[in-house]
N, CA, C and O atoms as a printed pandas DataFrame, in Angstrom:
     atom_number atom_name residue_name chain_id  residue_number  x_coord  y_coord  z_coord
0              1         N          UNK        A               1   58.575   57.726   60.949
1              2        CA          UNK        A               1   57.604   56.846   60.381
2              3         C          UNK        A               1   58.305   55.528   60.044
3              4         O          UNK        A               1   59.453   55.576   59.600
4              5         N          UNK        A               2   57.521   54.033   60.276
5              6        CA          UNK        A               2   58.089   53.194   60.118
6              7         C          UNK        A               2   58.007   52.500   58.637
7              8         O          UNK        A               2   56.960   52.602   57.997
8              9         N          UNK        A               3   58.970   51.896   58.181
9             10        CA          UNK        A               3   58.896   51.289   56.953
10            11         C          UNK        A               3   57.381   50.934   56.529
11            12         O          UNK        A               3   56.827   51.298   55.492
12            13         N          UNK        A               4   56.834   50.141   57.559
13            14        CA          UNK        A               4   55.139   49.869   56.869
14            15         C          UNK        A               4   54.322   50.825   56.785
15            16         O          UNK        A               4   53.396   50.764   55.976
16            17         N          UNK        A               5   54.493   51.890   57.593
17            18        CA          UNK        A               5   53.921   52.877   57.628
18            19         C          UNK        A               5   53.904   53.698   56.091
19            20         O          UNK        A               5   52.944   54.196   55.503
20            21         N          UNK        A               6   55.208   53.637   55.734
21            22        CA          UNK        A               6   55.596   54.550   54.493
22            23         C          UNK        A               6   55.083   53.518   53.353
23            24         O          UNK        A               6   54.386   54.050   52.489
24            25         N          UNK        A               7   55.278   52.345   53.235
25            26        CA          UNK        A               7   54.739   51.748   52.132
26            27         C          UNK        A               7   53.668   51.431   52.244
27            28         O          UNK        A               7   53.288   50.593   51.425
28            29         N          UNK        A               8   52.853   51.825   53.083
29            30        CA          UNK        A               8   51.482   51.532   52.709
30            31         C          UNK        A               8   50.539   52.965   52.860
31            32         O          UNK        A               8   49.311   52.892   52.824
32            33         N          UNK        A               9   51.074   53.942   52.987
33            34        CA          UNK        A               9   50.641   55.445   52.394
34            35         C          UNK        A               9   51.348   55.338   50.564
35            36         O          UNK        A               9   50.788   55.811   49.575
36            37         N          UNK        A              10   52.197   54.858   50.574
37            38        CA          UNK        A              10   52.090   54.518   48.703
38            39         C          UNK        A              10   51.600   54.173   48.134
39            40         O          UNK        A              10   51.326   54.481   46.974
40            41         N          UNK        A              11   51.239   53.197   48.926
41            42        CA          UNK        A              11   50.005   52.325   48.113
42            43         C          UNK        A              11   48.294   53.095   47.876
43            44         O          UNK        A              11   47.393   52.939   47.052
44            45         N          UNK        A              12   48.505   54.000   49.152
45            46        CA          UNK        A              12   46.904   54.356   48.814
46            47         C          UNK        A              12   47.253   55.897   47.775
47            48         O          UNK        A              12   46.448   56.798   47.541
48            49         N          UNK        A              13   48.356   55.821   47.413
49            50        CA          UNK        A              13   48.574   56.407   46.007
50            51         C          UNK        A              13   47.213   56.492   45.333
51            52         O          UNK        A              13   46.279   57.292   45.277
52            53         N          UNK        A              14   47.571   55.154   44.790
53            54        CA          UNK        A              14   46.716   55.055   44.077
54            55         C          UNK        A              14   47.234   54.865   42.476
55            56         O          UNK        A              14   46.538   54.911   41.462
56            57         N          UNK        A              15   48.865   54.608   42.605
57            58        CA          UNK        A              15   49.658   54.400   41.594
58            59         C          UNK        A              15   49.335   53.009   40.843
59            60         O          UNK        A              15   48.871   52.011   41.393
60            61         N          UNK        A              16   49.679   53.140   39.443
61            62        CA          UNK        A              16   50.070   51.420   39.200
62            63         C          UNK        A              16   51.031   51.471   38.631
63            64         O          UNK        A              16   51.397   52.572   38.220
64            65         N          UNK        A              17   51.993   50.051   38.324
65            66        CA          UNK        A              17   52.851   50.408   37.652
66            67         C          UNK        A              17   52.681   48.913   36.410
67            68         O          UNK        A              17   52.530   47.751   36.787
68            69         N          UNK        A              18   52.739   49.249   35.291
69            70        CA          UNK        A              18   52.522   48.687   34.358
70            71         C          UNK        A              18   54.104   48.282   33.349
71            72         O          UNK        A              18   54.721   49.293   33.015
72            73         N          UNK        A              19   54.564   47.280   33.010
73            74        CA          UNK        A              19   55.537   47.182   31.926
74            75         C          UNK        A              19   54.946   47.360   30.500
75            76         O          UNK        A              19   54.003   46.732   30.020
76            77         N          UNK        A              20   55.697   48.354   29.907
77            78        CA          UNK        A              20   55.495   47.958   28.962
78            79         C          UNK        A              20   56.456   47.772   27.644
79            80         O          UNK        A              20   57.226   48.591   27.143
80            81         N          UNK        A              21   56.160   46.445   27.252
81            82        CA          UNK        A              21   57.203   45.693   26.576
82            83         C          UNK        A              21   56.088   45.096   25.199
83            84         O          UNK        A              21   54.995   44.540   25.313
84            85         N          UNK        A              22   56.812   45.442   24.002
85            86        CA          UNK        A              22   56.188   44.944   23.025
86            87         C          UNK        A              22   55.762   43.085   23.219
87            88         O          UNK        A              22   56.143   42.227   24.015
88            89         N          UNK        A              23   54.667   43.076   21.883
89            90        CA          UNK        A              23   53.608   41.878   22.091
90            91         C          UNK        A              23   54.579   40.540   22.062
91            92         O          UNK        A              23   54.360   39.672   22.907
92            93         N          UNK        A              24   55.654   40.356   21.103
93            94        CA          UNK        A              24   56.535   39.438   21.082
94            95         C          UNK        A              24   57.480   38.774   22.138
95            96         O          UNK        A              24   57.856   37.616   22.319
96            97         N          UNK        A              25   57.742   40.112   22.839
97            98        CA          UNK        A              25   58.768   39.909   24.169
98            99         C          UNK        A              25   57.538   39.255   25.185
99           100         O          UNK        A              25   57.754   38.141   25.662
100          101         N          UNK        A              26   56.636   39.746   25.412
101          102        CA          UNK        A              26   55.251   39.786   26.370
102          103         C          UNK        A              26   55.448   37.660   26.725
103          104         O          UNK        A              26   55.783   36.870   27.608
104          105         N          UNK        A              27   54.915   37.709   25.193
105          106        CA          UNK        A              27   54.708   36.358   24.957
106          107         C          UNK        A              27   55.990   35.467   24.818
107          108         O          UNK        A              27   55.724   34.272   24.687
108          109         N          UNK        A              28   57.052   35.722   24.818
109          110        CA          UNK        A              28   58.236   35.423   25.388
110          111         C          UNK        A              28   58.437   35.027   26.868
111          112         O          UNK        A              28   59.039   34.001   27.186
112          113         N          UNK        A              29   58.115   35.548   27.402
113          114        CA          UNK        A              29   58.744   36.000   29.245
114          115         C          UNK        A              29   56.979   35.149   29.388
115          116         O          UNK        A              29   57.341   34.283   28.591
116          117         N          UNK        A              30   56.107   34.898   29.584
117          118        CA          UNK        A              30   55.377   34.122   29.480
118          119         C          UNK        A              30   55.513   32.739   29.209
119          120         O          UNK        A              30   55.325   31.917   30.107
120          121         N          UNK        A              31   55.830   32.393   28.027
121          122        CA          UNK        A              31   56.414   31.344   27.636
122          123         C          UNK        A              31   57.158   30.523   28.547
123          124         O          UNK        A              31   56.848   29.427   29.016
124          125         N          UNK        A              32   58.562   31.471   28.794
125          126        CA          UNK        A              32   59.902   31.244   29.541
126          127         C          UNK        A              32   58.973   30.547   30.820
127          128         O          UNK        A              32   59.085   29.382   31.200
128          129         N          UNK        A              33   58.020   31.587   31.382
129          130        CA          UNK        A              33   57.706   31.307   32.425
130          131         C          UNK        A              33   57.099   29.945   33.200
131          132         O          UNK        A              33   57.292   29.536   34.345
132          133         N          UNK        A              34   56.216   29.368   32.007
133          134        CA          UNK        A              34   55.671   28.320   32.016
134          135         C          UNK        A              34   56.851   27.130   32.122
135          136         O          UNK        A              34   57.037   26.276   32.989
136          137         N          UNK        A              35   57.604   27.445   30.823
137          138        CA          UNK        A              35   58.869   26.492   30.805
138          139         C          UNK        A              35   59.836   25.955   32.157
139          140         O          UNK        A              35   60.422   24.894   32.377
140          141         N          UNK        A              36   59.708   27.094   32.849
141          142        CA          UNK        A              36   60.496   26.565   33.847
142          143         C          UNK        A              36   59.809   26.407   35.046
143          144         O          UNK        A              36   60.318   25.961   36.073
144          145         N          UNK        A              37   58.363   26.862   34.891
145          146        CA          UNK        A              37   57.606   26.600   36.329
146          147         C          UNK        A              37   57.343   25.215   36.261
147          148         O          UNK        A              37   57.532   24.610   37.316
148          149         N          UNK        A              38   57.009   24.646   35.423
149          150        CA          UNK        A              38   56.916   23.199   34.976
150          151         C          UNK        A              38   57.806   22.144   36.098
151          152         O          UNK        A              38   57.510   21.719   37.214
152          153         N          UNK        A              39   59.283   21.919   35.034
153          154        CA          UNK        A              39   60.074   21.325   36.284
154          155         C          UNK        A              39   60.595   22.084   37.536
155          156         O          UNK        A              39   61.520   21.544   38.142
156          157         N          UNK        A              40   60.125   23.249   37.991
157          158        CA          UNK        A              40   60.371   23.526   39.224
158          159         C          UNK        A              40   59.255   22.655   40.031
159          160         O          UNK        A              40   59.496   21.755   40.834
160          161         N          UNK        A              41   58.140   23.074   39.678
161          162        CA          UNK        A              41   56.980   22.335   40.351
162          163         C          UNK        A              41   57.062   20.844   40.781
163          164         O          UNK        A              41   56.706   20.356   41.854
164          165         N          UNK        A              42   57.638   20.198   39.647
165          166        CA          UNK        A              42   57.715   18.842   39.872
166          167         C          UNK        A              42   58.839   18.179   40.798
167          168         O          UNK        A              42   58.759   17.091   41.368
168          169         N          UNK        A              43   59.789   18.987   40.814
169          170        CA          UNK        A              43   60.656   19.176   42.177
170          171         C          UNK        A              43   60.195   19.397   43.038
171          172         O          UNK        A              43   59.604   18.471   43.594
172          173         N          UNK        A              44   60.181   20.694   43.648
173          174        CA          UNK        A              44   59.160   20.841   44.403
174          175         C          UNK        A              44   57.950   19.833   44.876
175          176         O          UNK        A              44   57.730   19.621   46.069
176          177         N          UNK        A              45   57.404   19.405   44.116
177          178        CA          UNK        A              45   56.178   18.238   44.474
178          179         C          UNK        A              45   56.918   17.346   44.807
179          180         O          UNK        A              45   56.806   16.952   45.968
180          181         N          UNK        A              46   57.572   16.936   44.239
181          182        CA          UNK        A              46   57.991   15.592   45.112
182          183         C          UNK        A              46   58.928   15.729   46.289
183          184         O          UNK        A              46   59.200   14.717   46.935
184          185         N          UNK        A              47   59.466   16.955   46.636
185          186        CA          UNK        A              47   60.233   16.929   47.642
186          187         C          UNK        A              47   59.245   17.428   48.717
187          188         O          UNK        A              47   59.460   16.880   49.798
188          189         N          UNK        A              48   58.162   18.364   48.734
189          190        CA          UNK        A              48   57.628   18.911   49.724
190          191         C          UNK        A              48   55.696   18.504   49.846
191          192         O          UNK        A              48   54.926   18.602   50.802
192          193         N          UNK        A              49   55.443   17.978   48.212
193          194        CA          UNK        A              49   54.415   17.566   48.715
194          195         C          UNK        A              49   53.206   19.058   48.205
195          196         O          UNK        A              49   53.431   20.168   47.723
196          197         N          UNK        A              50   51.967   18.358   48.609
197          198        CA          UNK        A              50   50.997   19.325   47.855
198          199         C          UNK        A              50   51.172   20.910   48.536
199          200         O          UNK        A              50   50.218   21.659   48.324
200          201         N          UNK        A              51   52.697   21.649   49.597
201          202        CA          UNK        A              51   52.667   22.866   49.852
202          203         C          UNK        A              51   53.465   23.388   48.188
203          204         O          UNK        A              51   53.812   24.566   48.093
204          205         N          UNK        A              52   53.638   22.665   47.275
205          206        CA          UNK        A              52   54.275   22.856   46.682
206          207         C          UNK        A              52   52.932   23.868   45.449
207          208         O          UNK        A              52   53.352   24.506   44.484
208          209         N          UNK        A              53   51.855   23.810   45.691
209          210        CA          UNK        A              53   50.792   24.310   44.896
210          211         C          UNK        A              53   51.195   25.629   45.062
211          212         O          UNK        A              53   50.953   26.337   44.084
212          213         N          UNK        A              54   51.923   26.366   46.328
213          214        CA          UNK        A              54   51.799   27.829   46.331
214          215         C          UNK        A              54   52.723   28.792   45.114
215          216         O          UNK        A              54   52.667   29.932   44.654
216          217         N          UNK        A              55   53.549   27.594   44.941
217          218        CA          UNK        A              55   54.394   28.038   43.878
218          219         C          UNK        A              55   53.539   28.728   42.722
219          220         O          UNK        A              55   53.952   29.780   42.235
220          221         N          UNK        A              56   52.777   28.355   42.436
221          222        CA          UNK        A              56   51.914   28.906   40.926
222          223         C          UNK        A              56   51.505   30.309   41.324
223          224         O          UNK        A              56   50.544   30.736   40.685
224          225         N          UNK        A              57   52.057   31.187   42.305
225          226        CA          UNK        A              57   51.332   32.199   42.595
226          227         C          UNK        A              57   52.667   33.810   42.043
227          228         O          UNK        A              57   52.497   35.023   42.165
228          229         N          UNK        A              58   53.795   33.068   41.500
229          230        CA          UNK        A              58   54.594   33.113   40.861
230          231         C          UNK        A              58   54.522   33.928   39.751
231          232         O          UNK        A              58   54.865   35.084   39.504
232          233         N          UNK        A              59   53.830   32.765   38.963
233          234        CA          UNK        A              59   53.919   32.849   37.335
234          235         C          UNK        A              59   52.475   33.911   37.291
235          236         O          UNK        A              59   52.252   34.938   36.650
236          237         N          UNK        A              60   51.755   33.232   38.156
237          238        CA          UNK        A              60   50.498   34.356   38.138
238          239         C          UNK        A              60   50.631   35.656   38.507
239          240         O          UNK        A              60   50.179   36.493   37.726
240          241         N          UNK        A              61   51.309   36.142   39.835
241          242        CA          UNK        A              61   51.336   37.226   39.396
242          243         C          UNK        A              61   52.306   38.378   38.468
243          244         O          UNK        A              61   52.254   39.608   38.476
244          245         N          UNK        A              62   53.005   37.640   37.849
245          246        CA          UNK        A              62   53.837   38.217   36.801
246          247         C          UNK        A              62   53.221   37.955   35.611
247          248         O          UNK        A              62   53.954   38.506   34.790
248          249         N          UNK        A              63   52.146   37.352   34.911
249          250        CA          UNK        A              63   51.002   37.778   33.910
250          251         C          UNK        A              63   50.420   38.439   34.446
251          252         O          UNK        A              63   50.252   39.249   33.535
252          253         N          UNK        A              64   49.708   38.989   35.545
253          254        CA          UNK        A              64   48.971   39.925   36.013
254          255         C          UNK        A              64   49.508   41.324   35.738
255          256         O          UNK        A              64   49.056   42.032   34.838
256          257         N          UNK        A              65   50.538   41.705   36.591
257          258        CA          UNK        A              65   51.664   42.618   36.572
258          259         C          UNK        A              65   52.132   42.940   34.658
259          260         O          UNK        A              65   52.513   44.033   34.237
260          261         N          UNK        A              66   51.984   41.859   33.924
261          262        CA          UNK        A              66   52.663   42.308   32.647
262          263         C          UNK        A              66   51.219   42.362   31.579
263          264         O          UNK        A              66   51.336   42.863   30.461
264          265         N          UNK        A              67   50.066   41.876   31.986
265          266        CA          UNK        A              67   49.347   41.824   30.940
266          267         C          UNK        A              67   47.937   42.730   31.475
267          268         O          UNK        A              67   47.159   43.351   30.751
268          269         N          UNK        A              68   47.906   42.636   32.440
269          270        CA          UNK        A              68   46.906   42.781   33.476
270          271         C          UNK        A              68   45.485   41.989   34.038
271          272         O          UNK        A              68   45.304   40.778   33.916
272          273         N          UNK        A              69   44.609   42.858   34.620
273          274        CA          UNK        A              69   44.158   41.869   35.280
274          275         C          UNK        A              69   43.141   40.737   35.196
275          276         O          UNK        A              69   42.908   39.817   35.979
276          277         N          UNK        A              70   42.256   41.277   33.271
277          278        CA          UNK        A              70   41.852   40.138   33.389
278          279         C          UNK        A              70   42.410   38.964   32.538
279          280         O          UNK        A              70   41.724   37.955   32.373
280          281         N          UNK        A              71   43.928   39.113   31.873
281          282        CA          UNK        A              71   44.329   38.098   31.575
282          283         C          UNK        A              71   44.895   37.753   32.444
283          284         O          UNK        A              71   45.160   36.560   32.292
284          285         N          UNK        A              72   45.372   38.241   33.599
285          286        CA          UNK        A              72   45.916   37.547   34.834
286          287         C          UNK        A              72   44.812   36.540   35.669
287          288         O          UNK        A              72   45.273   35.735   36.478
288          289         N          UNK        A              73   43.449   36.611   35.458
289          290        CA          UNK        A              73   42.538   35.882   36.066
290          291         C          UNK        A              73   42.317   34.503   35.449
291          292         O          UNK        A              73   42.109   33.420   35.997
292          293         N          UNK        A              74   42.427   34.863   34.048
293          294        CA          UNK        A              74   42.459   33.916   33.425
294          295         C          UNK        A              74   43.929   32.839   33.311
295          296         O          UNK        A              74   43.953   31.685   32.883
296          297         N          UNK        A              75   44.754   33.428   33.693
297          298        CA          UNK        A              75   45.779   32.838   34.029
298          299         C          UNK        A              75   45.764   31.808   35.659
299          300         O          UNK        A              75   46.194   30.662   35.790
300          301         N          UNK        A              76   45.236   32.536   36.537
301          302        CA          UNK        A              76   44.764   31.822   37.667
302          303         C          UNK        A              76   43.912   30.814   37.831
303          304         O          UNK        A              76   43.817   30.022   38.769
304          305         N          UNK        A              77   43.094   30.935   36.516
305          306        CA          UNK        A              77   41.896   30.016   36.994
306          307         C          UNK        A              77   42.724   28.774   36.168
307          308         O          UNK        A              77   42.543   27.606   36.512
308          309         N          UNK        A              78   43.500   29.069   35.228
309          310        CA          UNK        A              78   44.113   27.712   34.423
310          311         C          UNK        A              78   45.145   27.196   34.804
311          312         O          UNK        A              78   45.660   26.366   34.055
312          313         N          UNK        A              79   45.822   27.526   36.149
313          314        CA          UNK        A              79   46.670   27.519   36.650
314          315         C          UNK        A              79   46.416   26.428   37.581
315          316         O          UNK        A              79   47.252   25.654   38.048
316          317         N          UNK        A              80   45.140   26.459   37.798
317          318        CA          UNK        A              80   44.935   25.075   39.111
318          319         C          UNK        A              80   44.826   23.672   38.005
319          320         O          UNK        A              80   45.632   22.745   38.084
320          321         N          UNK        A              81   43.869   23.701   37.141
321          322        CA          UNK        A              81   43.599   22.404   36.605
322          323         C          UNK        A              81   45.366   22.069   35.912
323          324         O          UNK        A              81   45.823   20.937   35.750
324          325         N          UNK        A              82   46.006   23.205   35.640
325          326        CA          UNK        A              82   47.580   22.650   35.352
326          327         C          UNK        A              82   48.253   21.706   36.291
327          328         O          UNK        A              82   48.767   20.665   35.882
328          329         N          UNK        A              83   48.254   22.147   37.854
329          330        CA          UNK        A              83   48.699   21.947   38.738
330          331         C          UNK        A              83   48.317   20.582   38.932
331          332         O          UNK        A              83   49.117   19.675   39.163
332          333         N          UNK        A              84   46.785   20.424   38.808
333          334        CA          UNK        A              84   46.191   19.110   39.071
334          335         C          UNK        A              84   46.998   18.084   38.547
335          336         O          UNK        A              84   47.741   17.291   39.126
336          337         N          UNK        A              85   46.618   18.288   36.865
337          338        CA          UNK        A              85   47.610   17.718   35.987
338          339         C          UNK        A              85   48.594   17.848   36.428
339          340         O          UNK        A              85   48.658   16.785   37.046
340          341         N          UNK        A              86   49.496   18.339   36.627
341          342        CA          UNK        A              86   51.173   17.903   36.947
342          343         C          UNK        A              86   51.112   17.091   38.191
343          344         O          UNK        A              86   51.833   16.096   38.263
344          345         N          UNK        A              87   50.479   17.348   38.990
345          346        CA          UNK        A              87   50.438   16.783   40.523
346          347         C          UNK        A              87   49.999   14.905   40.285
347          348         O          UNK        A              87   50.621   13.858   40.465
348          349         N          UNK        A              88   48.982   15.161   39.929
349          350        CA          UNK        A              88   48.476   13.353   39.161
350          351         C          UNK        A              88   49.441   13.036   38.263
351          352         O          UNK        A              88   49.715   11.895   38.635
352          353         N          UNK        A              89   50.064   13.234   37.442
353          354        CA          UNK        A              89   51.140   12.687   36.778
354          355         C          UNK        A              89   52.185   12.068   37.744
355          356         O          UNK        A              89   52.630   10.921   37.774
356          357         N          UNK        A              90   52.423   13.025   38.441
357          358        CA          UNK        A              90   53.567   12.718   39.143
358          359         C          UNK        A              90   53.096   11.436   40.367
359          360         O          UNK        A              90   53.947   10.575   40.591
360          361         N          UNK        A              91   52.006   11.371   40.976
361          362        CA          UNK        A              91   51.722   10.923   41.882
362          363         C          UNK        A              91   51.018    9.447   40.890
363          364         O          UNK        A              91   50.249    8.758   41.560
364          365         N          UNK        A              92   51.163    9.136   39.928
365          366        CA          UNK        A              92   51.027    7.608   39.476
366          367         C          UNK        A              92   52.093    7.163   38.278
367          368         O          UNK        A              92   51.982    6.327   37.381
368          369         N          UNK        A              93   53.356    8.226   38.699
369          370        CA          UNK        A              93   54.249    7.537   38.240
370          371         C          UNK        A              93   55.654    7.162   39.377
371          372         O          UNK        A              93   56.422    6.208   39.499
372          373         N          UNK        A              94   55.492    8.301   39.977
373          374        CA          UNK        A              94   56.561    7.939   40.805
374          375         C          UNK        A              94   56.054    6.419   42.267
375          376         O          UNK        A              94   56.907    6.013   43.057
């Protein structure tokens, strides 16, 4: 059996796998996350340009994965008007 073969009979498991890490750390590693997606992005944007949006898919799914899924949605949907914002900043200053 080939590698895809085997990981995707795991998947119809039907497993999940959840962290779980107290509320303080949670909101920690969250935090962190934002902190540094920030100036990655803005690197990124200016070196590559609007492919640089895929990056946010990152931070999203690691709130998904740590909080689940509908604070992970809500993380997605606030994730674009962020992007906007950082993207227009950058594009009427530089």
């Amino acid at each position: 059996m080939c590698a895809t073969n085997y990981f995707l009979s795991f998947l119809r498991t039907g497993k999940t796998f959840y962290i779980t890490l107290e509320r303080g750390k949670r909101g920690l590693i969250v935090s962190s996350l934002v902190i540094t997606y920030v100036p990655i992005y803005m690197l990124l944007y200016l070196a590559l340009g609007g492919v640089a949006n895929t990056l946010v898919l990152v931070p999203v799914v690691l709130v998904v994965w740590i909080f689940g899924m509908r604070v992970g949605l809500l993380a997605g949907v606030l994730s674009y008007p962020l992007n906007i914002l950082i993207a227009a900043m950058l594009r009427y200053t530089c």
